[in-house]
N, C-alpha and C positions, 0 to 999 in steps of 0.2 A: 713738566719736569724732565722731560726726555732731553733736551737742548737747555738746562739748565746754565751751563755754565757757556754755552755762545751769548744767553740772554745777560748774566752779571758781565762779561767782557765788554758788552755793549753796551752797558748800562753804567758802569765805571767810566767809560769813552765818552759816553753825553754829559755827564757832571763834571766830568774834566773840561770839556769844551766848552761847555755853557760858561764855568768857572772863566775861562782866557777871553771866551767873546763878549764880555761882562764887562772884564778892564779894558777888550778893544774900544768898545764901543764906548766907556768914561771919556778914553784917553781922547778919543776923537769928536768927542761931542764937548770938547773944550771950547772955549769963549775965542781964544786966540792960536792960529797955528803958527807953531814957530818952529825951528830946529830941535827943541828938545822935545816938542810934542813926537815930531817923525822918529828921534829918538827910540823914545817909547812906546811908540807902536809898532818900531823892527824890533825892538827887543822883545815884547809878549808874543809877537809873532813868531818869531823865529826860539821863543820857549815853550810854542804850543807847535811848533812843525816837526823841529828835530829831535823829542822823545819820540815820535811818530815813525822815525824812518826805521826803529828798534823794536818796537811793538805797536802791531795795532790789530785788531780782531780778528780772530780766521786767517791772517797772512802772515806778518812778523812776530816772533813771540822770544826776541831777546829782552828777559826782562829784566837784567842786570845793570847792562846797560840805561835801559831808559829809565830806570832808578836814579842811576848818576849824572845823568842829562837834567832829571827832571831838577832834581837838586841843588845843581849849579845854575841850571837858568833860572828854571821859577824861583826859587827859593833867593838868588843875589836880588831879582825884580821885586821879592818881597820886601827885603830890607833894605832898598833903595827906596821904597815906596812909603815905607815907614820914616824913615829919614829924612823926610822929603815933605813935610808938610802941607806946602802947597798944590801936591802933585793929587789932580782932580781922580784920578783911579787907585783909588786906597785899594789896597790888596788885604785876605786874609791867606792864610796859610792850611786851610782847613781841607780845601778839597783836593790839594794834591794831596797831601798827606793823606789822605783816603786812599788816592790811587797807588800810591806807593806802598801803602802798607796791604794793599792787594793784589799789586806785582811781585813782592819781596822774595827775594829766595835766599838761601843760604850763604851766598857771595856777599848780599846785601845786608846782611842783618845791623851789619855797624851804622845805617842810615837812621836804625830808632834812636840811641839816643844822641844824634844828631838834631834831632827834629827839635825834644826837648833844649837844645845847647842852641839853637837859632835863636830865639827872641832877647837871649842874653846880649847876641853880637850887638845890638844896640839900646839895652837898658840904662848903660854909664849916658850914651850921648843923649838922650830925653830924658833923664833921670829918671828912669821907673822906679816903682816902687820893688821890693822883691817878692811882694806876692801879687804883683801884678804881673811879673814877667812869669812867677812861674805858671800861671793862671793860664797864658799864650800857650806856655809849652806845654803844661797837660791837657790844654785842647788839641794840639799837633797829636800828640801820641796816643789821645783818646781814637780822634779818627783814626791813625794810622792802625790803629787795632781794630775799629772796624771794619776798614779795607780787610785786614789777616781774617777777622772770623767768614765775613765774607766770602773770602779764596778757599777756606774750607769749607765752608757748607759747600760753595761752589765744586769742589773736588770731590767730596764725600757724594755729591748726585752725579757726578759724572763715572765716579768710580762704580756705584751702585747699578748704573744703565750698561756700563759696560761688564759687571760681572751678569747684571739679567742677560744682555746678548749670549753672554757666552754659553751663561746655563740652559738658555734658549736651543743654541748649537748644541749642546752635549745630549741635551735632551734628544734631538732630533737623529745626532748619531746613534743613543741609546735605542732610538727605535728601530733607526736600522739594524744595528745588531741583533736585536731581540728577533728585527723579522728574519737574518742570516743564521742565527740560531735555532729558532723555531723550523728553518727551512731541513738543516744540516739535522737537527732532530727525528724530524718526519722521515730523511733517508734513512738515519740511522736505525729506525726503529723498521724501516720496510724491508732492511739490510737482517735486521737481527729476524724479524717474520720468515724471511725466506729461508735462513739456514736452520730455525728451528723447523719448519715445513720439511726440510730438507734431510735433518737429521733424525727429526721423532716420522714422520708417516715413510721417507725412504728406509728404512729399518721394517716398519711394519710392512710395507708393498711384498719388500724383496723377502721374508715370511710367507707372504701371503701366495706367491708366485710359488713360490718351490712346495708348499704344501696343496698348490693346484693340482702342480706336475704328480705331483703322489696319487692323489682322488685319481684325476685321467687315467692313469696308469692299473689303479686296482677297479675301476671302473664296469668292467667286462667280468672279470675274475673273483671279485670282493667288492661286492656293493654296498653289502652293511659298511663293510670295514670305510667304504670310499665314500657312504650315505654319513658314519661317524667323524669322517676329517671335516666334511661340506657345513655340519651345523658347529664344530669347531671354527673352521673359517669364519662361518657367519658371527661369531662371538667377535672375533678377531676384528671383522670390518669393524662393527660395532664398538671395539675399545679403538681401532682406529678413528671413527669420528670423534667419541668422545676425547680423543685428543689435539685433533683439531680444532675444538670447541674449547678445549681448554687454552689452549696456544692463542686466539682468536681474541678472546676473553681478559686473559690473563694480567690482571695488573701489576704484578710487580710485589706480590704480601710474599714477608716472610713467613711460609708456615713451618711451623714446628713437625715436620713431616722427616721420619726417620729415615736416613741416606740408605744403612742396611738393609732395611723392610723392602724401598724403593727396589735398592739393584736384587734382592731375591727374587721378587717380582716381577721384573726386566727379564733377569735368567730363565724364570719358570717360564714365561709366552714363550719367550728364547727358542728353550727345550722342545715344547708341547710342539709348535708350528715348525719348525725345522727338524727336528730328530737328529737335532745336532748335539753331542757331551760337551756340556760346559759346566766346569768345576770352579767352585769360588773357595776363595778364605779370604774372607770379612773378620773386622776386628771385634775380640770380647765385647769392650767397651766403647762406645762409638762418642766422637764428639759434637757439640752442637755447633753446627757451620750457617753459613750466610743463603740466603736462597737462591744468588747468582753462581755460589761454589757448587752446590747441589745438581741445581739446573743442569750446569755446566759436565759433571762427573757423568751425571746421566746420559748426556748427547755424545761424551766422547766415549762412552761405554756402548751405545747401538751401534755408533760410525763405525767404529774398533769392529764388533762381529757382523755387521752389514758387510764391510768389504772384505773380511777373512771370506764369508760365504762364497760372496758374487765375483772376489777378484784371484783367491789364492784357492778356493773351493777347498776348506778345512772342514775337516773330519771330528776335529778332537781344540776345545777351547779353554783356555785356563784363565781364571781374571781375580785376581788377587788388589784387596783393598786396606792400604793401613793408616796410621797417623801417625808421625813423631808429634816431637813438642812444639816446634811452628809449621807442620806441612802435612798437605795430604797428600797419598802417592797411592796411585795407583798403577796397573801393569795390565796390559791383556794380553797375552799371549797366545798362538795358536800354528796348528801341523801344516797348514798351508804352502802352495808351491812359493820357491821363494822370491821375491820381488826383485827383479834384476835393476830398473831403472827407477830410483824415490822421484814419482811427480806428483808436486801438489796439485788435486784435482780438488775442485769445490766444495769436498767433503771433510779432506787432511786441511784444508787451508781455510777453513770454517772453522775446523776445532781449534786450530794454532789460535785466532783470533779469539775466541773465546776466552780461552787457559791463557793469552799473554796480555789479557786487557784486563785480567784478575792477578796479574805479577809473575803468572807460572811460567812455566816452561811443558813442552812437549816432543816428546821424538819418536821416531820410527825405525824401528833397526829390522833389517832382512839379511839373514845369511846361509850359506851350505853349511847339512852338518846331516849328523844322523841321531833324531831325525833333522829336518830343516823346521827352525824356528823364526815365525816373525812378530815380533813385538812392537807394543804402542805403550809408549811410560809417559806418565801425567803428572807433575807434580807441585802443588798449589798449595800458597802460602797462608794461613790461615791465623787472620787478622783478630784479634780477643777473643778466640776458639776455646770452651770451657764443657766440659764431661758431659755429656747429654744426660739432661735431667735435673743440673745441679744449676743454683741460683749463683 
């Protein structure tokens, strides 16, 4: 089935030929050669050559033309042959009209009822009968309808190998894709591992450092007090792994885990490990958000007091969290020295990413004043966000 339609091209081509070499071979296996024999054997000849130079299998494929070729030659040889009583190569009219009606195109269509209108052209001069001539012509146009169904089945298997190619090819690109996706996946997710790494246990280190520097310090002087930070810290490492293992772990569920609960929680380690003031105002009512918004608030909430500590060394931290009716906005604000030059470094340009691949926005402002304030405002758009709690 796969060369379907080279096989009818070539199979229409043999029943045509056999057809011509049929009345060669009458014409010339005559009793006597005379001039009208030569005759008629340049004329089958040259009715079986010159459709040929128009279509012929795999090379030429005008078939309009050899339509009108076939027509005029075979078809005048037909009814000369009829005419002609004693012409030893009787013709019928059956297997071009096969081949014709299985080249036909659209240009040609006025060729069918031609076919049927042949055997009239000499029914007056033999006196046919009229249902014998039309007898001729419904056999012309019966075959020439089988040639037609022919060309379509013929088409319908050729069109069907070439849509399997194709979907053969799409397929194959689809698999490329899938492995170009899978690839860009795998970064992206190695991409999102490192700046959670980045954002949730860099927050807890730079905690864990400056309430070292405190133990060291009361060490000599205050050993309880410096024996009380030490099993403190060791809690600390301890929710530090288990958030590596959370991170590690983490597939992706939305839990129903309340944002507010969350950032008190945040604030209190905050507190306890730094002995830093950080004041919140969190909303009455809190809404029920997405787990990548949450997520999100949370990492730009440590980054926020991670670098006020380590880059601005604040004293004094304020972080205020609210909801309009499509956004969440957040602020952190704190007493820090104040940032002369905004560079994103891989922490500021971690959260952008975050907050702007959720529709948000976020910015950073530092300026003189008294005191000097520098701020982090977060503000994300919150997509079918409904009361926490409410169905």
């Amino acid at each position: 089935m796969k060369k379907i339609l080279s096989f009818m091209d070539w199979g229409i081509f043999a029943l045509r030929l056999y057809h011509y070499m049929l009345l060669l071979s009458r014409v010339l296996a005559g009793s006597d050669f005379s001039g009208r024999t030569l005759l008629n054997a340049t004329w089958l000849s040259i009715a079986l050559v010159v459709p040929l130079l128009f279509w012929f299998p795999g090379r030429r494929m005008n078939k309009a033309w050899f339509c009108v070729l076939e027509l005029l030659l075979g078809g005048s040889y037909y009814v000369n042959s009829v005419i002609h009583p004693d012409l030893t190569s009787k013709a019928d009219y059956l297997l071009p009209s096969l081949a014709m009606g299985y080249l036909l195109t659209k240009q040609t269509f006025w060729i069918i009822p031609l076919l049927a209108v042949v055997p009239f052209a000499f029914q007056s001069y033999l006196g046919l009968s009229w249902e014998h001539t039309l007898g001729i012509g419904t056999d012309n146009l019966l075959f020439c309808f089988i040639g037609m169904w022919a060309s379509l089945v013929a088409n319908a298997y050729d069109q069907k190998n070439k849509l399997a190619a194709e979907v053969e090819q799409q397929n194959k690109l689809l698999t490329h894709y899938t492995a170009e996706i899978e690839k860009m996946t795998l970064l992206e997710e190695r991409n999102r591992m490192s700046k959670e790494l980045h954002d949730t246990l860099g927050h807890s280190f730079i905690s864990l450092i400056l309430s070292l520097d405190a133990s060291i310090a009361l060490m000599d002087n205050k050993p309880a007090e410096a024996k009380e930070r030490l099993i403190r810290l060791r809690a600390l490492a301890e929710q530090n792994l288990d958030d590596m293992r959370n991170i590690v772990h983490e597939m992706g569920e939305e839990e129903e885990t309340s944002l507010v609960r969350q950032v008190e929680a945040l604030a209190a380690r905050f507190r306890e490990h730094t002995g830093v003031a950080l004041t919140l105002s969190l909303p009455g009512t809190e809404r029920s958000i997405r787990f990548e918004v949450r997520q999100t608030i949370l990492r730009v909430i440590q980054e926020s007091c991670t670098n006020a500590l380590k880059h601005g060394k604040a004293s004094q931290l304020h972080l205020e969290l609210g909801f309009s009716e499509n956004h969440l906005q957040l602020s952190v604000r704190n007493n820090g020295k104040p940032i002369g030059k905004l560079n994103d470094g891989f922490g500021l340009t971690a959260m952008k990413h975050r907050v702007e691949r959720l529709g948000g926005s976020l910015r950073l402002s530092s300026g003189e004043g008294t005191p000097a304030i520098t701020e982090v405002r977060c503000e994300i758009p919150l997509k079918g966000a409904m009361p926490h709690g409410e169905n």
